[in-house]
C-alpha positions as CSV (number, residue, x, y, z in Angstrom):
1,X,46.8,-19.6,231.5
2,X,47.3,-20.5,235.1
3,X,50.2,-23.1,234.0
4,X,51.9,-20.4,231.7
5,X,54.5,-18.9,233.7
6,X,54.9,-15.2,234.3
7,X,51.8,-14.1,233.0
8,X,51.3,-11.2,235.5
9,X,55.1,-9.7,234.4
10,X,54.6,-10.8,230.7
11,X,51.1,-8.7,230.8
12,X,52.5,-5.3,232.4
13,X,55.4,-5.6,230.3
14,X,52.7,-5.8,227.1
15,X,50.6,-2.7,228.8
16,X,53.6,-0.5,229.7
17,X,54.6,-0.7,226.2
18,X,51.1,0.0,224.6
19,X,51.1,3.0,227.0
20,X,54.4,4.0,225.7
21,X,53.1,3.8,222.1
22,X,49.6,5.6,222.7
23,X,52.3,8.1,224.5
24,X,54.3,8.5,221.5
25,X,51.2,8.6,219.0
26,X,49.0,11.2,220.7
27,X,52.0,13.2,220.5
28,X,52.4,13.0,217.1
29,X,48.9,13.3,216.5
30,X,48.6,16.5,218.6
31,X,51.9,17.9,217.4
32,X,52.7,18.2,220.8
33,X,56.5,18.9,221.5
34,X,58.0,16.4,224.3
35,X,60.6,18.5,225.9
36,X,61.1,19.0,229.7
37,X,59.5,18.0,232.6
38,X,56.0,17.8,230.4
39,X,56.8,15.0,228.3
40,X,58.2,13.2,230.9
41,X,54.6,13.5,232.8
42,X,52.8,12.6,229.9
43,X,54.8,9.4,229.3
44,X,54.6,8.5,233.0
45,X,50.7,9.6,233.3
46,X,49.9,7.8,230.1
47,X,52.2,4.4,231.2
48,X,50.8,4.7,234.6
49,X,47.2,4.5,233.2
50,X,48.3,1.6,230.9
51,X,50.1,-0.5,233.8
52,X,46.4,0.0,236.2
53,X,44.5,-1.1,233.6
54,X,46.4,-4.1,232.6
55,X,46.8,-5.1,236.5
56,X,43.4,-4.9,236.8
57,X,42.5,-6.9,233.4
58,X,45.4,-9.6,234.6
59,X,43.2,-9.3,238.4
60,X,40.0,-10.1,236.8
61,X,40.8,-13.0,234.4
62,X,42.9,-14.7,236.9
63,X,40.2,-14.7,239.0
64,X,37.6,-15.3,237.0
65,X,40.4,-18.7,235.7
66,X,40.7,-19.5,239.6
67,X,36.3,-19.9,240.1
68,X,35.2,-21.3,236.5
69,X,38.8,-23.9,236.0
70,X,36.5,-27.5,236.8
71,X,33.6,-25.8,234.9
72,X,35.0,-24.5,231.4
73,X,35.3,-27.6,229.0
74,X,37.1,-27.2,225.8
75,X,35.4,-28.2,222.7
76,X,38.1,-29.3,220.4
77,X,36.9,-30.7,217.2
């Protein structure tokens, strides 16, 4: 993971767009009606939420990569 390059970018990029999506379905799911300055706080709440949490997921398993690298082997059969 450490040798795949951008990670952190690929991984917001992911999380932005499952914000979008979870956005877009509670919406629908609600039959909530996206006009105005509403919507456009609920998609930027919702994204917002999405981007913390896969900053701090990316955070953690980098850093968790960085102190266990010499002491994970890989059983390959």
């Amino acid at each position: 993971m450490l040798l795949a390059q951008p990670t952190f970018r690929r991984n917001e990029v992911m999380f932005a767009v499952a914000g979008v999506a979870l956005a877009v379905l509670m919406g629908w799911w609600w039959h909530t009606d996206f006009t105005g300055m509403a919507g456009v706080i609920w998609f930027v709440v919702v994204t917002g939420v999405g981007l913390a949490y896969g900053t701090v997921l990316w955070t953690v398993n980098h850093t968790f990569i960085r102190i266990f690298r010499g002491h994970i082997r890989i059983n390959v059969h």
